[in-house]
C-alpha positions in Angstrom: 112.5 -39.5 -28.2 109.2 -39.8 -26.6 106.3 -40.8 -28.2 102.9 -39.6 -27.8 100.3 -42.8 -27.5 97.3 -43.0 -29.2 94.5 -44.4 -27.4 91.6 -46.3 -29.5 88.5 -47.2 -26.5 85.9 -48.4 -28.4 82.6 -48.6 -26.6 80.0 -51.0 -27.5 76.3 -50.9 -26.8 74.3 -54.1 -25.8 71.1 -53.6 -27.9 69.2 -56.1 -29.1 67.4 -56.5 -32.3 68.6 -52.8 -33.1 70.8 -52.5 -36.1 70.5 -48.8 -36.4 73.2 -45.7 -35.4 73.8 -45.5 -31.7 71.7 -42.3 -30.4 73.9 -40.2 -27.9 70.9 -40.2 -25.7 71.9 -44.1 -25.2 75.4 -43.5 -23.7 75.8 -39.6 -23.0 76.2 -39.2 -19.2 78.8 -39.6 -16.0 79.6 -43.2 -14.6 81.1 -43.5 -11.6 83.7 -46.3 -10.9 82.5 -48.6 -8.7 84.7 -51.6 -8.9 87.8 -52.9 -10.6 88.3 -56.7 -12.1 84.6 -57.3 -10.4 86.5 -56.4 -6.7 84.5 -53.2 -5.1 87.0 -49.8 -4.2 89.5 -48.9 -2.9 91.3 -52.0 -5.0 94.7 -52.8 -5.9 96.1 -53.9 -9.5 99.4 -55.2 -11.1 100.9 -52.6 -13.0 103.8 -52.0 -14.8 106.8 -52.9 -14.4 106.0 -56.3 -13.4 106.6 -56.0 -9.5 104.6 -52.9 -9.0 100.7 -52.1 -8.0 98.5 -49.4 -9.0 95.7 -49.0 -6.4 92.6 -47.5 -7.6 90.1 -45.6 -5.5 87.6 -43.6 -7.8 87.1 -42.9 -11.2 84.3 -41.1 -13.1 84.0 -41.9 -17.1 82.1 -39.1 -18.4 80.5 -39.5 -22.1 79.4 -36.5 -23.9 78.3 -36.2 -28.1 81.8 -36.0 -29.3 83.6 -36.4 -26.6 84.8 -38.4 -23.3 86.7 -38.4 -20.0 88.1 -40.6 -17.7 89.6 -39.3 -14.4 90.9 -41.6 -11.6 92.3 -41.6 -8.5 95.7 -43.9 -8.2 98.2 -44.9 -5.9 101.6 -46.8 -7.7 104.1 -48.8 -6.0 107.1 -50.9 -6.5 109.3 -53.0 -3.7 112.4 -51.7 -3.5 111.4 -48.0 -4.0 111.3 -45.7 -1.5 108.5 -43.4 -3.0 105.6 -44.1 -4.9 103.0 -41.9 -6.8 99.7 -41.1 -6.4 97.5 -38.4 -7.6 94.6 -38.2 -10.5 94.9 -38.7 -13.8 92.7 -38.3 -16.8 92.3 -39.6 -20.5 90.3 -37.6 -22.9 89.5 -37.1 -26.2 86.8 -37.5 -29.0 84.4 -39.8 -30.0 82.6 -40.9 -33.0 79.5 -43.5 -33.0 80.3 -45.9 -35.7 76.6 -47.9 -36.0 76.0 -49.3 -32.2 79.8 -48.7 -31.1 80.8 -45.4 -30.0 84.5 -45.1 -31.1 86.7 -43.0 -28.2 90.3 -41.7 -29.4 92.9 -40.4 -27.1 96.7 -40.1 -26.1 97.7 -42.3 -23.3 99.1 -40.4 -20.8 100.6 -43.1 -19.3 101.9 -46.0 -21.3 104.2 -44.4 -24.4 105.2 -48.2 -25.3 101.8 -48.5 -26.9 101.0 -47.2 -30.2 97.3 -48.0 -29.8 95.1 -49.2 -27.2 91.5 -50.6 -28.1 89.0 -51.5 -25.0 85.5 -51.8 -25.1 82.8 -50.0 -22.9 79.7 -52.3 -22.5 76.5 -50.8 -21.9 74.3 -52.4 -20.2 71.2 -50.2 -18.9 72.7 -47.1 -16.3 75.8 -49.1 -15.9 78.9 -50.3 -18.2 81.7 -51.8 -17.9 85.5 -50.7 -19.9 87.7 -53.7 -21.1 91.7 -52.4 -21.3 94.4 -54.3 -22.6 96.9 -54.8 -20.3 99.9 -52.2 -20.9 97.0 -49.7 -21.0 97.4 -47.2 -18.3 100.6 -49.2 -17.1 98.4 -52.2 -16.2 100.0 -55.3 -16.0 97.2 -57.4 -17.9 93.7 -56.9 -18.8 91.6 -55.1 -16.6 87.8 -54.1 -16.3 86.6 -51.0 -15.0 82.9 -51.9 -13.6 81.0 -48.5 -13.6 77.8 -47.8 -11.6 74.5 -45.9 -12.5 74.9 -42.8 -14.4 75.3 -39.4 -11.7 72.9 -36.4 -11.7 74.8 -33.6 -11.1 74.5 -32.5 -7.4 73.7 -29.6 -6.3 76.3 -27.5 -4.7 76.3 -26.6 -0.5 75.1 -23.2 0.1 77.7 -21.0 0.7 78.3 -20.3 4.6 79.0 -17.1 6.1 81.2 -17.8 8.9 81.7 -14.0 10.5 80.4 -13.2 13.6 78.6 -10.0 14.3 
């Protein structure tokens, strides 16, 4: 029978001299991926099992008051096999601030051989980076996630009007 995973992320703020509750205005925002293990994307991974890869090319963590996201792009392989996957994926849930760590729970879509996982997201100014264990996500080992400045939404193109008269 199939078990669903639960996944414990807990992000941690780097504030000094601050002992009081996290404000969401310290974490709340989108961070986009911008490398993996300190390597810059597109980058490749071990994963799980032990002969395959998982080869990331974006990911956006996005932290709200109460709750989170993270979507990524991924590409798996494995010798031997003649087809891979590839697609996006996404872990969300909800969030609690626990003093200056933000606590993230959610079921691992990926990895139903672990009953918890527990990472930390650093901040550190606009950027962060997420500490998983490995078997998290089907990663072989440890991995950081290295995140860039937090996005402002973009505006979308105007729409274009391609008939002739």
């Amino acid at each position: 029978m199939k078990r669903d995973t639960l996944a414990l992320i807990a992000v941690t703020s780097l504030l000094t001299g601050c002992s009081d509750t996290l404000s969401p205005s310290r974490f709340v925002g989108t961070y986009q991926l911008s490398a993996v293990n300190g390597a810059g994307l597109p980058v490749t991974v071990a994963a799980l099992p032990s002969t395959c890869t998982t080869r990331f090319s974006f990911g956006r963590l996005t932290l709200a008051d109460g709750a989170f996201t993270f979507a990524y792009s991924y590409a798996n392989a494995c010798p031997g096999s003649q087809f891979g996957t590839s697609g996006l994926n996404s872990v969300g849930g909800g969030l609690t601030v626990q003093g200056q760590t933000v606590v993230l729970r959610a079921i691992d879509p990926t990895s139903p051989t672990q009953s918890v996982i527990e990472a930390r997201f650093i901040i550190s100014g606009s950027e962060g980076a997420l500490v998983v264990p490995a078997g998290a996500l089907q990663l072989a080992s440890a991995t950081t996630f290295n995140f860039g400045p937090t996005l402002q939404a973009a505006p979308l193109p105007p729409a274009s009007d391609s008939r002739s008269n």
